[in-house]
Kinemage of the C-alpha trace (Angstrom):
@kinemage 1
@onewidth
@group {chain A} dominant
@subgroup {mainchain}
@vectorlist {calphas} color= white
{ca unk a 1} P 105.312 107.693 72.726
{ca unk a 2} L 108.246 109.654 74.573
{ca unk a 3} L 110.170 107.532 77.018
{ca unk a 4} L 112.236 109.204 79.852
{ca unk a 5} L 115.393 107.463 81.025
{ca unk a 6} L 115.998 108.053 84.513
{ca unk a 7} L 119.015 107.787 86.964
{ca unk a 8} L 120.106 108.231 90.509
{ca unk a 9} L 118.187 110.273 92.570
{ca unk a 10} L 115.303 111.092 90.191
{ca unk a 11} L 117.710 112.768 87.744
{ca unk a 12} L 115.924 112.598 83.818
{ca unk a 13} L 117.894 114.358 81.301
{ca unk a 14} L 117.283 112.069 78.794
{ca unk a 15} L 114.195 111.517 76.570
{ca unk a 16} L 113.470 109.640 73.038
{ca unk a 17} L 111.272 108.826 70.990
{ca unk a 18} L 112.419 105.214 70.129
{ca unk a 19} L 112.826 102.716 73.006
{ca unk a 20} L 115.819 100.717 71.593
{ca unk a 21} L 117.355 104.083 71.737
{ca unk a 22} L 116.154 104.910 75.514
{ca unk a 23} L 117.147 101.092 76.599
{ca unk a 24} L 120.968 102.303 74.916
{ca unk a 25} L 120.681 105.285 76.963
{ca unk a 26} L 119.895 103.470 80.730
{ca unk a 27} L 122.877 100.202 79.182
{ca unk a 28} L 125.154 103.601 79.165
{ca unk a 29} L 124.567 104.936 82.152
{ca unk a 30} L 124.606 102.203 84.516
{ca unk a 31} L 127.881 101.408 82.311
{ca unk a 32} L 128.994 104.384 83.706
{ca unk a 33} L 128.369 104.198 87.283
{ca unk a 34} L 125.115 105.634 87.756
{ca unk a 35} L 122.663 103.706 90.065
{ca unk a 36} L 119.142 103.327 89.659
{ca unk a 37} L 119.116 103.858 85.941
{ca unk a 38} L 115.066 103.048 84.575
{ca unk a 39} L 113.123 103.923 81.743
{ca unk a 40} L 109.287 105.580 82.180
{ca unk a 41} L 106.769 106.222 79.137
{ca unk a 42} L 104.589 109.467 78.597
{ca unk a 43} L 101.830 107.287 80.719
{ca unk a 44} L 104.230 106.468 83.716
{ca unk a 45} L 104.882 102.737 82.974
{ca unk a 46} L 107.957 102.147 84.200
{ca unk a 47} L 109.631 99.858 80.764
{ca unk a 48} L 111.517 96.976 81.905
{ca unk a 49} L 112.336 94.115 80.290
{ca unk a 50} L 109.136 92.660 80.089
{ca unk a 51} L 107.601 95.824 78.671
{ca unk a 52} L 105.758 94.779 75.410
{ca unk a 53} L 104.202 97.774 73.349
{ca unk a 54} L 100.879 97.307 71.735
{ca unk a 55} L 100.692 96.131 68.199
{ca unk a 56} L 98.300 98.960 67.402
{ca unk a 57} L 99.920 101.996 69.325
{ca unk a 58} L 103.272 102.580 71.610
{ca unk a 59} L 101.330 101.893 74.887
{ca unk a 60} L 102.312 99.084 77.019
{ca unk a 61} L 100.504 95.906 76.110
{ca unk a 62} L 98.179 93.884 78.464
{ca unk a 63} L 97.172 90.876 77.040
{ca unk a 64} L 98.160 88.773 73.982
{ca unk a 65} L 94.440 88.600 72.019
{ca unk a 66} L 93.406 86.093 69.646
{ca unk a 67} L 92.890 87.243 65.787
{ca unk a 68} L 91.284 85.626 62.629
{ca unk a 69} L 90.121 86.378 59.172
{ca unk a 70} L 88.196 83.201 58.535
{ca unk a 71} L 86.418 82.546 61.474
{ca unk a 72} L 89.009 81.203 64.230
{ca unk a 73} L 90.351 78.292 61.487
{ca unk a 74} L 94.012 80.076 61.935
{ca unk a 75} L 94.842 82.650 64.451
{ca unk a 76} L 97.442 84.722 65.030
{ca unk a 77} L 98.039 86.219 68.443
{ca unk a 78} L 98.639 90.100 68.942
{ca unk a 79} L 99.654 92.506 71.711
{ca unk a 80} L 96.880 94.562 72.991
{ca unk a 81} L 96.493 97.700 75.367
{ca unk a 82} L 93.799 98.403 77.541
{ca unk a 83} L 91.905 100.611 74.739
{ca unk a 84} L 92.873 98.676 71.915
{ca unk a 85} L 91.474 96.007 74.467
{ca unk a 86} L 87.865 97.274 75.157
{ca unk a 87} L 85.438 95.882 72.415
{ca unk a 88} L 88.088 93.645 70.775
{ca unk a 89} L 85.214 91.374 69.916
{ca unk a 90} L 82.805 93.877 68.736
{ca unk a 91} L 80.892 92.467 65.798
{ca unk a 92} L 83.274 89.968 65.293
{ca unk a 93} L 81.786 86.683 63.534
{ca unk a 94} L 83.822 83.794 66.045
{ca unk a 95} L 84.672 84.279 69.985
{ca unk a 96} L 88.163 83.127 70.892
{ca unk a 97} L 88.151 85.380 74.061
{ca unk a 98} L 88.978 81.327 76.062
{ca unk a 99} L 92.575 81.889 73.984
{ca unk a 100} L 93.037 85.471 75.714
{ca unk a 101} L 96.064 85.542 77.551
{ca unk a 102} L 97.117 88.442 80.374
{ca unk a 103} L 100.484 90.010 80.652
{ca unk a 104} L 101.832 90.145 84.078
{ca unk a 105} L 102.461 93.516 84.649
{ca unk a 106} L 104.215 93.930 88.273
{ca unk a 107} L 104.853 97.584 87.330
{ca unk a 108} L 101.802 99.299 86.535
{ca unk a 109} L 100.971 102.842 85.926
{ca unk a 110} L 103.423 104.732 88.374
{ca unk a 111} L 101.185 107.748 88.936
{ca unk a 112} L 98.245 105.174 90.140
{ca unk a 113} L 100.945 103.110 92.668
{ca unk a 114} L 102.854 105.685 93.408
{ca unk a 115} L 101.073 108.626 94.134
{ca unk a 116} L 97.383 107.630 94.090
{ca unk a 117} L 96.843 106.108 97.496
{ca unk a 118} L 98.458 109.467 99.294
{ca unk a 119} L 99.196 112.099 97.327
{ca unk a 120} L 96.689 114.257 95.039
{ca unk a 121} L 97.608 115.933 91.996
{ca unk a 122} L 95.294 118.226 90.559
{ca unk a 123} L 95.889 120.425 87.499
{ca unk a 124} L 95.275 124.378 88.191
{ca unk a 125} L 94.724 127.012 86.091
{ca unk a 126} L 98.763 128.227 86.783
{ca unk a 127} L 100.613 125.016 87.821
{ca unk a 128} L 100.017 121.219 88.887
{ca unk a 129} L 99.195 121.276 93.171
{ca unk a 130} L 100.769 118.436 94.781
{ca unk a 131} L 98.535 117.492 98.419
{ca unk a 132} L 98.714 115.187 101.343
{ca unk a 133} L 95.416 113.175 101.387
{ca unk a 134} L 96.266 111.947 104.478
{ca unk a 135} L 97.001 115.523 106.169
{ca unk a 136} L 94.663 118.854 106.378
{ca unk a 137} L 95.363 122.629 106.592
{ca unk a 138} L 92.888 124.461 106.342
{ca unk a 139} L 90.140 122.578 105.790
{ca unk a 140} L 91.999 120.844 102.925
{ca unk a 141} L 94.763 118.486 101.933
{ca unk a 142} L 97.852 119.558 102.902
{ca unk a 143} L 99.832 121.095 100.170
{ca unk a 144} L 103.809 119.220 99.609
{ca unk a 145} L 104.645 120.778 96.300
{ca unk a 146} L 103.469 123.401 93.462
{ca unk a 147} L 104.629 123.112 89.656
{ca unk a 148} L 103.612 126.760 87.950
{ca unk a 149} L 103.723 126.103 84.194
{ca unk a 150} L 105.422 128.993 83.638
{ca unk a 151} L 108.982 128.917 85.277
{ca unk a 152} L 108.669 124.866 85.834
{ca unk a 153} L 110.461 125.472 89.532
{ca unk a 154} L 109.085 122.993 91.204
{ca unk a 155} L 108.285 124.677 95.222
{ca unk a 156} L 108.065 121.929 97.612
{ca unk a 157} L 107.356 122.860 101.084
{ca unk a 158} L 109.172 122.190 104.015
{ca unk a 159} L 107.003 119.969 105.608
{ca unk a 160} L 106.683 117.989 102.662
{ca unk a 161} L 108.098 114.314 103.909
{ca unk a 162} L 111.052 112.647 101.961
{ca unk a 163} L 109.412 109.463 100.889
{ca unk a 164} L 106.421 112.001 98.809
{ca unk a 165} L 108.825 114.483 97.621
{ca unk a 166} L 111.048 111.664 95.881
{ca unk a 167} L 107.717 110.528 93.842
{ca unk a 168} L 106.480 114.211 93.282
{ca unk a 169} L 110.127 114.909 91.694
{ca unk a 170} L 109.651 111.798 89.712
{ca unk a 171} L 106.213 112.898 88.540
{ca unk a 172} L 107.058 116.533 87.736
{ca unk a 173} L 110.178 115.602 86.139
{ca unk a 174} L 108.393 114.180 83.259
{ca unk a 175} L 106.425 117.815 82.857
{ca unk a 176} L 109.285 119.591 83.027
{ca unk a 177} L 110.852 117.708 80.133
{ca unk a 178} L 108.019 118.748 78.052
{ca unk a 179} L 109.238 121.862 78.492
{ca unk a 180} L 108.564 124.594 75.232
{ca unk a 181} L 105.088 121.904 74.596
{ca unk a 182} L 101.750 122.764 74.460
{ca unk a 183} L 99.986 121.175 78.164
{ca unk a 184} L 95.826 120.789 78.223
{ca unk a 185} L 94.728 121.901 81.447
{ca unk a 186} L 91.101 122.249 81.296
{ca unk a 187} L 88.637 119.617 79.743
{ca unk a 188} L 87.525 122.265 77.084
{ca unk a 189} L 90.660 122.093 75.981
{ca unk a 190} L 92.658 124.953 76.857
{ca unk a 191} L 95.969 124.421 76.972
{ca unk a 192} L 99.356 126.850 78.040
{ca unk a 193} L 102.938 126.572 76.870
{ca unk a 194} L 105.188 124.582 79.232
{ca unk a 195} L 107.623 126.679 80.244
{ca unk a 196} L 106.743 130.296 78.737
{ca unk a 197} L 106.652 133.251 80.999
């Protein structure tokens, strides 16, 4: 899992591996006067202090599950993500799903709050297309912003408004520091080079 430290206006020029490290990072730079210093995984959680990973994986956690190797008799309770979640009690041989407890999570994945309910990003053969589903041109959604692969230049247009064009630099931000990686952009699996003209 990468995590992205973010400052400012939507400024990321900072990204690590290890989240003690990234937490350092965001302590430093509010030390230093920066405002609106945050963290964000590779899945768009933003990682406060309540962020918990999974005990299986670097996701975010969701829940605290009950587990047992003699049949609920002693339990131990471990951090779970959604897919480490589904079918948790899958051929087990005791049910202890009454002890499953849910982690608030008031910060959810930022590309479903943020930029679900208006704007549509779609992955294209050359770049990601940012659109207005609440405006048309054309017969379509309105386009705000374009991300080719290539260069990484994010175009926004000018009729973009502010409030969408702060979350689309958020959002392309974290592609653009994946710069020189390998990006899937079709379900079969093809994929291009981040950053490679």
């Amino acid at each position: 899992m990468t995590y992205y430290v973010w400052h400012d206006e939507g400024c990321c020029d900072n990204s690590r591996d290890d989240l003690a490290q990234a937490r350092e990072i965001k302590q430093q730079l509010l030390a230093d006067g920066h405002s609106d210093a945050y963290i964000t995984d590779s899945d768009h959680n933003v990682v406060d202090e309540d962020y918990i990973e999974c005990s299986y994986c670097e996701r975010r956690a969701v829940a605290l599950l009950p587990q047992s190797s003699d049949q609920g008799k002693t339990i131990s309770m471990v951090h779970c993500c959604g897919a480490h979640r589904v079918g948790w009690w899958d051929g087990a041989d005791w049910d202890g799903r009454t002890l499953e407890v849910e982690l608030h999570d008031s910060h959810s994945d930022l590309r479903e709050t943020s930029m679900s309910d208006q704007i549509f990003s779609g992955i294209y053969p050359c770049g990601i297309v940012y659109a207005d589903r609440h405006r048309e041109k054309g017969g379509d959604y309105a386009r705000l912003a374009f991300l080719p692969y290539d260069s990484l230049e994010l175009k926004v247009e000018a009729d973009c408004p502010p409030e969408l064009r702060k979350q689309i630099e958020s959002d392309a931000a974290t592609i653009q520091a994946r710069r020189g990686e390998l990006f899937q952009i079709s379900s079969a699996g093809q994929t291009v080079m981040l950053g490679c003209k």
